[in-house]
N, C-alpha and C positions, 0 to 999 in steps of 0.2 A: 710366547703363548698368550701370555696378558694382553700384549699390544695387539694380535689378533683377535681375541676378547672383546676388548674396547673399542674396535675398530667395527667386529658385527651388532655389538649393542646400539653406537653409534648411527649407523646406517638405517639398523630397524625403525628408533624412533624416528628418524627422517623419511623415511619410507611412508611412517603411518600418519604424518601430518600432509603427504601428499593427495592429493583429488585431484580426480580425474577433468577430464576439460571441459564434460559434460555436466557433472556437479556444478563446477564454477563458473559456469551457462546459466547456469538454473538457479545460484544462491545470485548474482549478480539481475536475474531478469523478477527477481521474486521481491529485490530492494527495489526495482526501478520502477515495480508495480505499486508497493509499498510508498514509496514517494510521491507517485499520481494519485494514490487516496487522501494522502495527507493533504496535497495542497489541493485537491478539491474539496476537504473538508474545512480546510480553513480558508477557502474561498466562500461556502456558504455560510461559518460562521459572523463576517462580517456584517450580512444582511439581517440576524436574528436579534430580537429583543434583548435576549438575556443569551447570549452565547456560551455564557458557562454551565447554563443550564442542557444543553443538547448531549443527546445519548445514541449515540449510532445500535439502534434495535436489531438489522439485519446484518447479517456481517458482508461488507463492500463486496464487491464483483469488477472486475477488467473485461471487459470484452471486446471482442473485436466487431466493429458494424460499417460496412461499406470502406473497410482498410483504414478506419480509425480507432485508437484505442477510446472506449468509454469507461468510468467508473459509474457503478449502480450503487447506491443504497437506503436504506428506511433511517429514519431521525424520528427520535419527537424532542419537542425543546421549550420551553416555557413562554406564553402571550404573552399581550400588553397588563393580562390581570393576574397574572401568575399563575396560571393553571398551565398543566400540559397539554399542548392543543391536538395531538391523538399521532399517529404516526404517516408520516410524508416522506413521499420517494421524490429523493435526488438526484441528477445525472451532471457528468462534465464529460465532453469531448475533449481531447487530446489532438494538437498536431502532431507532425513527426518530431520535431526535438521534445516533445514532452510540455508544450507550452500548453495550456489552456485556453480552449479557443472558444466551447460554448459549455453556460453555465445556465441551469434551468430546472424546475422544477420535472420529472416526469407523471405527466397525465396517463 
């Protein structure tokens, strides 16, 4: 009786750390979104004055345009005279491995 016991406790917790394949679709495609902001944020902090200064204001966007992925978002980040120079929209296109192919300001 115990060892049947033990044997349905056992299963249960293994049961509840399972997800479904659609979950782990979704946490995997939501990291790999998560990685194209990152490295096009630290792709524009290169070019800034004071890059520790930079505050991402709007919160990033992925989108899809003409079957490439884009990262969108607003910044402001400190001039040549220390002030904050107001808020500015950034973009990066994405190839398909994830590479960063165009990096630009958007107008």
């Amino acid at each position: 009786m115990m060892n049947k016991l033990l044997g349905l406790v056992v299963a249960s917790v293994l049961m509840m750390g399972c997800q479904s394949q659609e979950e782990k679709e979704k946490i995997a495609d939501n990291e790999r979104k998560s990685d194209l902001i990152k490295s096009c944020i630290s792709r524009l902090k290169v070019v800034l004055k004071d890059p520790d200064s930079m505050k991402v204001t709007v919160t990033p966007q992925i989108l899809v345009i003409d079957g490439k992925e884009q990262a969108f978002f607003m910044y402001n980040a400190k001039n040549s005279y220390g002030g904050y120079a107001g808020n500015d929209t950034f973009y990066c296109k994405f190839d398909s491995s994830g590479s960063i192919e165009e990096v630009k300001p958007f107008d």
